[in-house]
LOROVEX-317687 format. One line per field, with one value per residue (C-alpha): residue number from 0; residue in three letters; x, y, z. Coordinates in Angstrom, 1 decimal, padded with zeros to 4 digits, always signed. Each point is the difference from the previous one (the first is absolute). Layout:
BEGIN
num = NUM,...
residuo = ALA,...
xx = X,...
yy = Y,...
zz = Z,...
***
This chain:
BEGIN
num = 0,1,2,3,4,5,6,7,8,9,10,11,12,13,14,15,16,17,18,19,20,21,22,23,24,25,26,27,28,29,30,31,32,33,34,35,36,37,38,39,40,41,42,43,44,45,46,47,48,49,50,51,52,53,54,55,56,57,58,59,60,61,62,63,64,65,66,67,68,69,70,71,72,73,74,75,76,77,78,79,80,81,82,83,84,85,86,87,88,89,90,91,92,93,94,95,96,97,98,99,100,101,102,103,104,105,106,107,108,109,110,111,112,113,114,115,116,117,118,119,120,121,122,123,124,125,126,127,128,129,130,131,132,133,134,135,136,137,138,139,140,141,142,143,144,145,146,147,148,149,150,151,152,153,154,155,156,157,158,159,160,161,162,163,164,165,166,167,168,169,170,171,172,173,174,175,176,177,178,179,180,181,182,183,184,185,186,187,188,189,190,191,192,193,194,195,196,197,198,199,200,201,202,203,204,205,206,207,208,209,210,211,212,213,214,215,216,217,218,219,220,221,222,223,224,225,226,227,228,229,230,231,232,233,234,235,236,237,238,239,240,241,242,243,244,245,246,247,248,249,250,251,252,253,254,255,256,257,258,259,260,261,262,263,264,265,266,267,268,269,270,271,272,273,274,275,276,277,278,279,280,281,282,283,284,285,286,287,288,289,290,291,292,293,294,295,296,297,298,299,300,301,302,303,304,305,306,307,308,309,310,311,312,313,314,315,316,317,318,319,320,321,322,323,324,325,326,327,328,329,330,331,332,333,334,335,336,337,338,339,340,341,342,343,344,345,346,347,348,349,350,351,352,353,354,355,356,357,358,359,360,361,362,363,364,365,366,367,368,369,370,371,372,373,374,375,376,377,378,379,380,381,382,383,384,385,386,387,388,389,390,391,392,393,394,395,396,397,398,399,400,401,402,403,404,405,406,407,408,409,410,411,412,413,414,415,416,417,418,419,420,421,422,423,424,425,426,427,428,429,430,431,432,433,434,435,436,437,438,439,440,441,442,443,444,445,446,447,448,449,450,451,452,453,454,455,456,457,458,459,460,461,462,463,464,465,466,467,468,469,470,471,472,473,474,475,476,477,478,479,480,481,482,483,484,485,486,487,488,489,490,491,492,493,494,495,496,497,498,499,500,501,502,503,504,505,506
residuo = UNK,UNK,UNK,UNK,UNK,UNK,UNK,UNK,UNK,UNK,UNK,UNK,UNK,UNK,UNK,UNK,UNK,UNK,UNK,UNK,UNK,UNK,UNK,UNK,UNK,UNK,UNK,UNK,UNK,UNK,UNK,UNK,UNK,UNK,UNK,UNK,UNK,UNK,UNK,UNK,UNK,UNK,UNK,UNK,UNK,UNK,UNK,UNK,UNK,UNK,UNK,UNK,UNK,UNK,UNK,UNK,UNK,UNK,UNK,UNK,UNK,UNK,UNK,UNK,UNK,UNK,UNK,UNK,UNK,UNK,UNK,UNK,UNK,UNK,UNK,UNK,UNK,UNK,UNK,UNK,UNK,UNK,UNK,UNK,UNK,UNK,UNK,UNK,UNK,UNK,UNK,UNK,UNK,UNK,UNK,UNK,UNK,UNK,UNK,UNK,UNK,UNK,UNK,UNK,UNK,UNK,UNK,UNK,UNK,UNK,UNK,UNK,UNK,UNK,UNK,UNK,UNK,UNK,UNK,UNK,UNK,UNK,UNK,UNK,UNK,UNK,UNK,UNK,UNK,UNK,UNK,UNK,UNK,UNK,UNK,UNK,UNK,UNK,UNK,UNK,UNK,UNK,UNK,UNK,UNK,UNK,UNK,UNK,UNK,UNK,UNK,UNK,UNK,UNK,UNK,UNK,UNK,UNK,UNK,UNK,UNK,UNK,UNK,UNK,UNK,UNK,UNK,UNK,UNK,UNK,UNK,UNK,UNK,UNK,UNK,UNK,UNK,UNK,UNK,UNK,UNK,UNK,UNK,UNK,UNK,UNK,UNK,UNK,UNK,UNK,UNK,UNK,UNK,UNK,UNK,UNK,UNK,UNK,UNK,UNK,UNK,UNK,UNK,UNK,UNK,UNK,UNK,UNK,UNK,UNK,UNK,UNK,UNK,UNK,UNK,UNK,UNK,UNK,UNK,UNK,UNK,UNK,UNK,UNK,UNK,UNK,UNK,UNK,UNK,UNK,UNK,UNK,UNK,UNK,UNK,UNK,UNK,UNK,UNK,UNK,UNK,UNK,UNK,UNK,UNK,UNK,UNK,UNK,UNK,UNK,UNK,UNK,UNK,UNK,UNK,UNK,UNK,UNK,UNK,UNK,UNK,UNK,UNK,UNK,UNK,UNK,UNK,UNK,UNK,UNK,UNK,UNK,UNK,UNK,UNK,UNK,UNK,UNK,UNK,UNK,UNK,UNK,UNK,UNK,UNK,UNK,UNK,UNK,UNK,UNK,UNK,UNK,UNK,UNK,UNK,UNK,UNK,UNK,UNK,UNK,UNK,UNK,UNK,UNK,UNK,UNK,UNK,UNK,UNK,UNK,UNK,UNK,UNK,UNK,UNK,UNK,UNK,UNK,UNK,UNK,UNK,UNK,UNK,UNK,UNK,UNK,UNK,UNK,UNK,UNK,UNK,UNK,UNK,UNK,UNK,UNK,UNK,UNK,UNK,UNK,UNK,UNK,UNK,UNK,UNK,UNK,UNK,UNK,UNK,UNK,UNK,UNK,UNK,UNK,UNK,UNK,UNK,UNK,UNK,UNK,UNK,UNK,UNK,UNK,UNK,UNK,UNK,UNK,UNK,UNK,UNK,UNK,UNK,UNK,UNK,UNK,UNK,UNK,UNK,UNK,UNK,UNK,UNK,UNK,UNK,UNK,UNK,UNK,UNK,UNK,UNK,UNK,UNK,UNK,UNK,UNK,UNK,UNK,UNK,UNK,UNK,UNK,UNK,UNK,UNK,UNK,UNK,UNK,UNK,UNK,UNK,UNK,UNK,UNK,UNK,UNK,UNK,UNK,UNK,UNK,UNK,UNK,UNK,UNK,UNK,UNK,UNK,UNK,UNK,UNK,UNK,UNK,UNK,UNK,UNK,UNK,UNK,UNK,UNK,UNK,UNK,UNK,UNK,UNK,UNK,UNK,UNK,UNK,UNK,UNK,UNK,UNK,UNK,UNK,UNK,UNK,UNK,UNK,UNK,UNK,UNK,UNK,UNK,UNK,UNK,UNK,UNK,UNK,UNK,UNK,UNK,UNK,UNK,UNK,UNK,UNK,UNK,UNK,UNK,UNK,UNK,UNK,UNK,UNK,UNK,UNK,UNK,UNK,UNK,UNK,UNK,UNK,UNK,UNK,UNK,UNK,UNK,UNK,UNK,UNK,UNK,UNK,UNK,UNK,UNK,UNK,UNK
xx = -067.3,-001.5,+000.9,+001.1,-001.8,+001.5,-001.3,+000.7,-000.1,-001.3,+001.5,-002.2,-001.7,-000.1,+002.7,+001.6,-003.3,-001.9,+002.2,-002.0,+003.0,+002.6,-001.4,-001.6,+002.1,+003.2,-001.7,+001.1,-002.6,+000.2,-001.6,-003.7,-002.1,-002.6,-000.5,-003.5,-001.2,+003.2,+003.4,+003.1,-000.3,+003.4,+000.6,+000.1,-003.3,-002.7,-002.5,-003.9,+000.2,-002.1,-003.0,-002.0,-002.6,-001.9,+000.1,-003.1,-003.1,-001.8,-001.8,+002.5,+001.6,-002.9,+001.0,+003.3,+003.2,+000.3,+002.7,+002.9,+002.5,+001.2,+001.8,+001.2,+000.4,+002.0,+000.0,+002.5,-001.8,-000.7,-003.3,-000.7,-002.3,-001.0,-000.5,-001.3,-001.8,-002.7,-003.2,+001.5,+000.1,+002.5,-000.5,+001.4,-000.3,-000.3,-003.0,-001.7,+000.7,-000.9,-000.4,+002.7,+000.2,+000.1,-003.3,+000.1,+002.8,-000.5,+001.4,-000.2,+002.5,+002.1,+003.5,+000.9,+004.1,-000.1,+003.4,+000.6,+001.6,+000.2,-003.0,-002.3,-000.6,-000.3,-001.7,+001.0,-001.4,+000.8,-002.4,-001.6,+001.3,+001.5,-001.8,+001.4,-001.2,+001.1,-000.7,-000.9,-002.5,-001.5,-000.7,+001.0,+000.2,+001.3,+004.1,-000.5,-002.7,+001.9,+001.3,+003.3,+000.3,+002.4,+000.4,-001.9,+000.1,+000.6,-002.2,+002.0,-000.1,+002.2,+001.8,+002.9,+000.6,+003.4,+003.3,-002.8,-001.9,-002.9,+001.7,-003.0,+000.0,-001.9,-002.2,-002.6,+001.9,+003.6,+001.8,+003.7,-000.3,-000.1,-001.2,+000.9,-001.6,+001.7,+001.9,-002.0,-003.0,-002.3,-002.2,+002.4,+000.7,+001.5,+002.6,+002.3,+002.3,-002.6,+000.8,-000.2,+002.1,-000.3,+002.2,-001.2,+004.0,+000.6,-001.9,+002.5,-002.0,-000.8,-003.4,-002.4,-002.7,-000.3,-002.1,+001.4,+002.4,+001.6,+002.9,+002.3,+003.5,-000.1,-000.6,-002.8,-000.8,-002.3,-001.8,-000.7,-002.1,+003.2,+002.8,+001.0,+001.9,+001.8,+001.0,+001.9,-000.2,-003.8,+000.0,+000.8,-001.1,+001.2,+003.1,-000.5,+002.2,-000.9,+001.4,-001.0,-002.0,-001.6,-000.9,-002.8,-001.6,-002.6,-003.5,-003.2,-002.0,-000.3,-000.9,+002.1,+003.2,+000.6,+002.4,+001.0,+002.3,+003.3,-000.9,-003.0,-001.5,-002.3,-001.5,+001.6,-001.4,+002.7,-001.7,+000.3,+004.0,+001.9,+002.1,+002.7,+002.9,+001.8,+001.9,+003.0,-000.7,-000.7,-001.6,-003.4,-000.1,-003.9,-001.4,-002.2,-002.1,-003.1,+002.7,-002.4,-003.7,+001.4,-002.2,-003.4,+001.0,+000.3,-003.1,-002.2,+001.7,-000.9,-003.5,-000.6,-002.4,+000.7,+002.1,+003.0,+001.5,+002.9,-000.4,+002.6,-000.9,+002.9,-002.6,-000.7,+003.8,-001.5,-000.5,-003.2,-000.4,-004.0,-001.8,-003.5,-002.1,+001.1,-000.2,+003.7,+002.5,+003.6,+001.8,+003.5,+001.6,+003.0,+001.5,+001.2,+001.5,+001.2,+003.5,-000.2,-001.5,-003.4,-003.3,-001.9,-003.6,-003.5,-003.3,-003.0,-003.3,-004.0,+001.1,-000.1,+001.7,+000.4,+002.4,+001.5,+001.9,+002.4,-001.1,+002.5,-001.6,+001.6,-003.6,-000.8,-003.2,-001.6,-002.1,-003.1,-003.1,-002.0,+002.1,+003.0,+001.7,+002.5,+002.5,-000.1,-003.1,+000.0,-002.8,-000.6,-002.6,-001.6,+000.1,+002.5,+002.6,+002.0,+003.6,+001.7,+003.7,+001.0,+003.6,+001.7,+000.3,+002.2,+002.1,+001.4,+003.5,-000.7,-002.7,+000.1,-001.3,-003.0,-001.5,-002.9,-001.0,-000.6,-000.5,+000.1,+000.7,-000.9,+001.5,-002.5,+000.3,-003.0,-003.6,-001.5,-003.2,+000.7,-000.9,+003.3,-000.6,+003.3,+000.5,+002.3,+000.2,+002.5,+001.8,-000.7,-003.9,-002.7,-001.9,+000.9,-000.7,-001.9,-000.3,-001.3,+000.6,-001.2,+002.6,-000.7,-000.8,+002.2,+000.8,+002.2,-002.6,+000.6,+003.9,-000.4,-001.7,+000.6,-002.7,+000.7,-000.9,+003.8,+002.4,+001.2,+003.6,-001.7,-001.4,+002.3,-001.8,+001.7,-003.9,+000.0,+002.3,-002.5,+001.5,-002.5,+001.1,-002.4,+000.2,+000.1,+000.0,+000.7,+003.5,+001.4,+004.1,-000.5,-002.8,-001.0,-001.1,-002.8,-001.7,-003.4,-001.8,-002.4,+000.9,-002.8,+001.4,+003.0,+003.3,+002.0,+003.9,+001.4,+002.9,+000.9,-000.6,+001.1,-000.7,+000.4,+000.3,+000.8,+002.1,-001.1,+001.3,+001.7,-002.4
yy = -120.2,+002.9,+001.2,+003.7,+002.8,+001.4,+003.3,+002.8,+003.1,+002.1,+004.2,+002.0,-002.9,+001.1,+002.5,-000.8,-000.3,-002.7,-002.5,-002.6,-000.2,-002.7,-003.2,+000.3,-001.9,+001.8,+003.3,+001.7,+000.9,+003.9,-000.9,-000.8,-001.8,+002.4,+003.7,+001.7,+003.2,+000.8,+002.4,-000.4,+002.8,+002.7,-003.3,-002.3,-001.9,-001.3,+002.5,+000.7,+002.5,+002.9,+000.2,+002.9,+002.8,+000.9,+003.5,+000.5,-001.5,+001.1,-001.9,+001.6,-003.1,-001.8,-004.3,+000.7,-002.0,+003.6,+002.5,-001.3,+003.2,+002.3,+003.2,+002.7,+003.3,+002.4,+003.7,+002.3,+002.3,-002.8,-001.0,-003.8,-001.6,-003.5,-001.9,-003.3,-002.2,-002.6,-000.9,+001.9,+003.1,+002.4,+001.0,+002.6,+000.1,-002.9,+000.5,+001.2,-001.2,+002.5,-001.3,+002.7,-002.2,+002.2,+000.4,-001.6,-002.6,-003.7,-002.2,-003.6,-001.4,+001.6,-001.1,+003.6,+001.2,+002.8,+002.4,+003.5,+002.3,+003.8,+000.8,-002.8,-002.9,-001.7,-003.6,-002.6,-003.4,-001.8,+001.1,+003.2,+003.9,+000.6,+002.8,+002.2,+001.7,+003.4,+001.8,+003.1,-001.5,-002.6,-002.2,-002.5,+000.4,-001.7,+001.0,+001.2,+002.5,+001.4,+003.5,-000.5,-003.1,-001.3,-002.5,-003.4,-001.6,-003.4,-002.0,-002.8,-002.4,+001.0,+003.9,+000.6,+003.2,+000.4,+002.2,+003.4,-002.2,-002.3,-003.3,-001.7,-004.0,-002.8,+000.5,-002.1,-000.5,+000.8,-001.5,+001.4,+003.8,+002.5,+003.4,+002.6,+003.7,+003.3,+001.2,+000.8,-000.2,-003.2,+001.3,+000.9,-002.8,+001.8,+002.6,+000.8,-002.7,-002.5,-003.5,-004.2,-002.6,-003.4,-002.4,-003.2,-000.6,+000.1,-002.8,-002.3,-002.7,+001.1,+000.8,+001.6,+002.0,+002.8,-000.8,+002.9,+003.2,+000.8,+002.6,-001.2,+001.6,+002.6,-003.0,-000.7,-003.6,-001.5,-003.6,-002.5,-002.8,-002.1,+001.9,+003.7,+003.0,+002.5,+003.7,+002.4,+004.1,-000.1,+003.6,+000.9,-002.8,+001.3,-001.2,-003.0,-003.1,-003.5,-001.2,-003.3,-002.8,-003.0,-003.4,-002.4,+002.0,+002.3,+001.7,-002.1,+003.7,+003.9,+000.0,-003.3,+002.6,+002.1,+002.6,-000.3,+002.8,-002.3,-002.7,-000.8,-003.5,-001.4,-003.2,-002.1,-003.6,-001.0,+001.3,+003.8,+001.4,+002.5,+002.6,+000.8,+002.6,+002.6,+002.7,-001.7,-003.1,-000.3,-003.5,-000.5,-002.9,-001.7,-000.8,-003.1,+001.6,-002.5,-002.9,-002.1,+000.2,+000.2,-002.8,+001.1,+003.4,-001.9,-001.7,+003.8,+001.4,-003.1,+000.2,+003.7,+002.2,+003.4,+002.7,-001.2,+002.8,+000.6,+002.7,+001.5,+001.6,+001.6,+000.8,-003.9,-001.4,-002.5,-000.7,-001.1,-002.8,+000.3,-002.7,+001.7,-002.3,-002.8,+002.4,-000.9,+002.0,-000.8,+002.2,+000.5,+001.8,+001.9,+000.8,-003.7,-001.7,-003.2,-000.4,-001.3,+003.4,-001.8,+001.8,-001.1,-000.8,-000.2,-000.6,+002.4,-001.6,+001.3,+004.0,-000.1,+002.9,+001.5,+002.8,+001.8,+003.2,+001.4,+004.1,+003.0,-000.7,-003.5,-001.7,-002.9,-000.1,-003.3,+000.1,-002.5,-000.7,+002.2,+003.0,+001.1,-001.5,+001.2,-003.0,+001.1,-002.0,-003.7,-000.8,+000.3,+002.1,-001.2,-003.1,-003.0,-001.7,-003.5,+000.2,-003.7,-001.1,-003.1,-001.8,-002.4,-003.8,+000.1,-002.9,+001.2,-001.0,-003.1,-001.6,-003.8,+000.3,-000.2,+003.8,+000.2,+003.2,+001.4,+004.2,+002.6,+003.6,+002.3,+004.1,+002.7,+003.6,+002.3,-001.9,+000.9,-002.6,-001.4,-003.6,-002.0,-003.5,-002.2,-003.0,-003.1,-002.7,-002.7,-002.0,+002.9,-000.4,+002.5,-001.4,+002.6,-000.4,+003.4,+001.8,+003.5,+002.8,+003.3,+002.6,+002.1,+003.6,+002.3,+002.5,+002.1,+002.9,-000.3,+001.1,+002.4,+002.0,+001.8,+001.4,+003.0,-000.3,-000.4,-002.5,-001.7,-001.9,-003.1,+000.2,-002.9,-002.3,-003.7,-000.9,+000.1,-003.6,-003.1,-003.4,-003.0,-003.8,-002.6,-003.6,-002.0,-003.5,-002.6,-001.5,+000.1,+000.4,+003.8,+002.7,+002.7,+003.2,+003.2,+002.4,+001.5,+003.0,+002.8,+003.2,+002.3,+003.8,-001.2,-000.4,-003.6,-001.2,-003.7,+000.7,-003.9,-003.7,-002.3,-003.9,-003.0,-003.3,-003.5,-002.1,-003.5,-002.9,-000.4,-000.2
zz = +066.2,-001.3,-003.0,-000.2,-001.8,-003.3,-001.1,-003.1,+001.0,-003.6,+000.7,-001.9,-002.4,-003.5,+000.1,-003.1,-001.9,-002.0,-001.7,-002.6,-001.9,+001.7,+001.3,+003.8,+001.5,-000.6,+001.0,+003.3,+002.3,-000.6,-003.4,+000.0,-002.5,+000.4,+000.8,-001.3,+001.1,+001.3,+000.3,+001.1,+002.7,+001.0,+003.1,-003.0,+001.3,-002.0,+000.4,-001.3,-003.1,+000.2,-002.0,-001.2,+000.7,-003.0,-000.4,-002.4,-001.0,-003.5,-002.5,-002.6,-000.2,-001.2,-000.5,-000.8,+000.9,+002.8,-000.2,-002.2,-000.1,+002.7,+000.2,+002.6,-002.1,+001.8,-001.8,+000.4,+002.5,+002.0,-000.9,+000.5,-002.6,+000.2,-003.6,-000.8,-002.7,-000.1,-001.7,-003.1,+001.7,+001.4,+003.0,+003.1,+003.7,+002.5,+002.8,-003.4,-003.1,-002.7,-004.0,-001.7,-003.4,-002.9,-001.9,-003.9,+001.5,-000.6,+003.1,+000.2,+002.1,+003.1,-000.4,+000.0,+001.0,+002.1,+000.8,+001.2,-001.9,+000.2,+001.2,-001.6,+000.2,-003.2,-001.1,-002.5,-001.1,-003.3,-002.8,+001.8,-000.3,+002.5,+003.0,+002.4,+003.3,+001.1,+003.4,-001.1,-002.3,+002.0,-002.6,-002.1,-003.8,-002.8,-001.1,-003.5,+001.9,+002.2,-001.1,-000.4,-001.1,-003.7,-001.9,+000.1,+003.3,+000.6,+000.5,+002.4,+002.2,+002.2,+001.8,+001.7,+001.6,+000.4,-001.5,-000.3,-002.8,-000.2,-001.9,-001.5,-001.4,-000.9,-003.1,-001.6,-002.9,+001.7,+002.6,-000.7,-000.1,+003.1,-000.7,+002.2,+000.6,+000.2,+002.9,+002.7,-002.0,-000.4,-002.6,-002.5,-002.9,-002.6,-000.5,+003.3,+001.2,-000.5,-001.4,-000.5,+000.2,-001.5,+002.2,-002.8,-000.3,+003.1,+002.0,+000.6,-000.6,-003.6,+000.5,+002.9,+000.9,+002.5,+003.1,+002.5,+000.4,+003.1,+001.3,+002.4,+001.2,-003.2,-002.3,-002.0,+000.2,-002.9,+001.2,-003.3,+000.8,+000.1,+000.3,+001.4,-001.8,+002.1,-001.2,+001.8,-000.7,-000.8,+001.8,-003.8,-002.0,-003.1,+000.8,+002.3,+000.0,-000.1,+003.9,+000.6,-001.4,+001.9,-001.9,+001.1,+002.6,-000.3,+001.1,-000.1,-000.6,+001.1,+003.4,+001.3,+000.3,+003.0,+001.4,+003.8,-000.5,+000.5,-002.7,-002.5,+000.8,-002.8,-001.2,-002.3,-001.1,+002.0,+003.3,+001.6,-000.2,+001.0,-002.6,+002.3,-001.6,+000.5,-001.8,+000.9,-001.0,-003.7,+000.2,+001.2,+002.8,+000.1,+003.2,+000.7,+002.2,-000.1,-000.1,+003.2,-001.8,-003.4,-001.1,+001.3,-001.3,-003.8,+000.4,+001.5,-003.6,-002.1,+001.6,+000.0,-002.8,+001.3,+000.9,+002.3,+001.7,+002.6,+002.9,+002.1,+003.5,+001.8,+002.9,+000.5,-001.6,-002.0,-003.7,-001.0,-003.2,-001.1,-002.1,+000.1,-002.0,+002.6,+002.9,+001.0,+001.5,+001.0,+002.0,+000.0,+003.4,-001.0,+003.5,+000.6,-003.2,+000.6,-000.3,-003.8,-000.4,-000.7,+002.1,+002.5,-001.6,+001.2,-001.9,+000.6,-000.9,+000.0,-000.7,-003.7,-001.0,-003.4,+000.2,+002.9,+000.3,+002.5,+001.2,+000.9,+003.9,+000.0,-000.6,-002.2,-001.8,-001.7,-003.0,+000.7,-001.2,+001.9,-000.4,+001.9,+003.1,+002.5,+001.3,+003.5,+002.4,+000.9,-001.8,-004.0,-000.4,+003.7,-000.8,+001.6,-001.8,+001.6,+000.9,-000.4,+000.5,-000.3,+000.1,-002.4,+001.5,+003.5,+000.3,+003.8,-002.1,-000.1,-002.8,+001.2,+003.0,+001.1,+002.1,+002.4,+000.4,+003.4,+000.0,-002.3,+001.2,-002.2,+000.9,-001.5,+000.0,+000.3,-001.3,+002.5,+000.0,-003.2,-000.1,-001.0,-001.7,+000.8,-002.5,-000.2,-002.4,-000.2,-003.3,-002.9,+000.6,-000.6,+003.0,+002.4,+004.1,+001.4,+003.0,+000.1,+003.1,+000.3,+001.2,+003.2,-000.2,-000.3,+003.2,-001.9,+000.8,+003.2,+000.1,-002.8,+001.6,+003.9,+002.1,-001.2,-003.8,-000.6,-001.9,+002.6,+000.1,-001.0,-003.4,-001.5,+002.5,-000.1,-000.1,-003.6,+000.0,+000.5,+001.0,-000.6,+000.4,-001.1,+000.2,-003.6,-000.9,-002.4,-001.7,-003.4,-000.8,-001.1,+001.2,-001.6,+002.2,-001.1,+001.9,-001.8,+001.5,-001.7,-000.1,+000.7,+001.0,+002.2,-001.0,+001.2,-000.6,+000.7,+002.2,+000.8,+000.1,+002.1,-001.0,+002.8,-001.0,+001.3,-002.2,-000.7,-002.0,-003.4,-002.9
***
């Protein structure tokens, strides 16, 4: 008697994300062991990330690491400069970059803090006075020469513009006092309502240091490297109170902090988390939000020798985790959390980024090695990058029997003559069964346009969906399932797969 087919149907594979954290086994099929190169698209597919167009190329850069700081300044009349460091140098524009470092000005490393604040944009990095670019100058000058500038300024690690001050931390040889600027005024130090505290009595651990200063719903929160002080009325810091304190997690540095405008998510040793309050509530609830790669997160931070930074693009919804020494990037989606409020993660790979920056026009730019990038193409600066999904073990609910297995169907959207590389591989082994197909052309054209030169009713042609079944072979109690293909200027999305096997005997 023949035995009846089983199959799993997988909606949307690797909607919830990567998940190396619980044992593969107990995983649903919505998780995948592997996602690289990939977003969580607005359908909640796996989908190719886009990669980048390189807006310049100049020798400027020399054999640097590449462009290490970005910054969108946006003047008050409108006026759009862009600002960025690397090779020791300061830089504006982005089709041409042009070297405005000031002249008798030493630079030896670009780990420069960049912020807007009335009218200028000002820099800081530990050990180095402070500079400031103005748009009616055009130029970037040291702050003690601009004209109006008091007092000493700071020379810290980190800026926070925020309240109508700059808020200033992280010295070489002080980690518990903020300085903060007049009102309205960045490059006044002394006299007016400017000011320090030193919060050395307040960690609530006994002792900190201050990595990072952020704003968020009128309070000013103040990251240690293991634990997090919270002050509310910093609109007149004179008189601001102690709100909240936070033991035992912290910030791992500067730039691994970000706003999404509801929350601040930053990177503890813990893993990436979420500071989710409001004025309301009094106590600060932490979010796990890397809870399903928290491990391989550890291990990127244990491993890592540069600057790890979080991004936030409200164009693209995701959150973006950068080790750039290892050339790593997870990214978080923020329109899906899972329900225990954890995101959905992918891993970018071959990019290597070392800053990025968000623009008013709802653009991301990416600081690389040749210059500047736009994330907008399917290729990273023309060249091709792999794609690859693959599934935790699949038991079919059942892990003693033996499984046979008979088809795969694998649902694409768009791709349009991608080659896709379908792989199986039975009993947790690495020795994965291949088959490769090439995808049909696209005739989208056709509908799009009429006979006339007109959009034409049919311009969400069902063409774009691709349904491919292929034979496969071999027997093991659990299968593992991936799909490989290069992406080379065209997007592609994993819509569904659909696994038929024959059960066998009891092993």
């Amino acid at each position: 008697m023949a035995q009846q087919l089983q199959s799993i149907t997988i909606t949307a594979p690797g909607f919830a994300g990567i998940n190396t954290q619980d044992a593969p086994l107990a995983q649903e099929p919505s998780f995948a062991a592997v996602a690289d190169n990939c977003i969580i698209d607005k359908e909640g597919r796996i989908a190719a990330r886009k990669g980048y167009d390189l807006l310049n190329g100049n020798d400027l850069l020399g054999s640097s690491a590449g462009v290490e700081a970005l910054h969108e300044f946006v003047a008050e009349d409108g006026d759009i400069t862009f600002l960025s460091a690397g090779n020791n140098k300061i830089f504006t524009g982005t089709t041409t970059m042009v070297d405005v470092s000031p002249g008798s000005y030493t630079i030896t490393t670009n780990n420069w803090k960049i912020v807007s604040f009335n009218d200028h944009a000002f820099f800081f990095q530990r050990g180095y006075e402070p500079l400031l670019y103005s748009d009616h100058a055009g130029t970037v000058e040291k702050m003690s020469a601009h004209a109006h500038a008091t007092g000493t300024p700071p020379q810290g690690h980190e800026v926070l513009a925020a309240f109508g001050r700059l808020w200033v931390a992280d010295f070489t040889a002080d980690k518990s006092t903020i300085y903060w600027s007049d009102l309205l005024n960045g490059t006044h130090w002394s006299g007016g309502s400017t000011g320090s505290i030193d919060i050395t009595k307040v960690w609530p651990t006994g002792y900190d240091t201050i990595v990072a200063l952020a704003a968020h719903n009128g309070f000013l929160v103040i990251f240690g490297r293991n634990s997090i002080v919270i002050y509310s009325g910093a609109d007149d810091p004179a008189t601001m109170t102690l709100s909240d304190t936070i033991s035992n997690i912290g910030c791992v540095n500067r730039d691994a902090v970000v706003s999404t405008g509801r929350d601040l998510i930053f990177l503890d040793d813990s893993g990436v988390r979420s500071l989710a309050r409001t004025i309301q509530e009094k106590s600060a609830p932490i979010g796990d939000v890397s809870k399903n790669v928290n491990n391989d997160i550890k291990s990127l931070f244990a491993a890592e020798t540069g600057n790890i930074s979080l991004h936030y693009s409200p164009q693209e919804a995701f959150v973006l985790l950068n080790f750039p020494v290892l050339a790593v990037v997870y990214a978080f989606d923020t329109r899906f959390p899972l329900q225990d409020g954890s995101y959905r993660a992918t891993t970018w790979s071959s990019i290597s980024p070392l800053a990025f920056t968000h623009t008013v026009n709802d653009k991301m730019y990416i600081g690389v090695k040749d210059g500047i990038g736009e994330y907008k193409t399917y290729t990273d600066n023309t060249a091709s990058y792999q794609l690859s999904y693959f599934s935790h073990p699949l038991s079919f609910g059942n892990t003693s029997n033996l499984k046979f297995l008979k088809k795969i169907n694998l649902t694409t959207f768009d791709g349009a003559e991608s080659t896709v590389v379908l792989n199986w591989a039975y009993d947790y082994s690495g020795a994965y069964k291949k088959q490769a197909y090439t995808l049909p052309q696209s005739n989208v054209g056709q509908y799009n346009i009429s006979e006339f030169n007109t959009t034409a009713e049919y311009s969400s042609s069902i063409s774009l969906i691709n349904r491919q079944k292929i034979n496969a072979s071999g027997q093991g109690t659990v299968v593992a399932i991936g799909a490989e293909t290069t992406i080379d200027g065209k997007p592609i999305a994993i819509q569904e797969i659909n696994i038929q096997a024959l059960m066998g005997r009891i092993v």
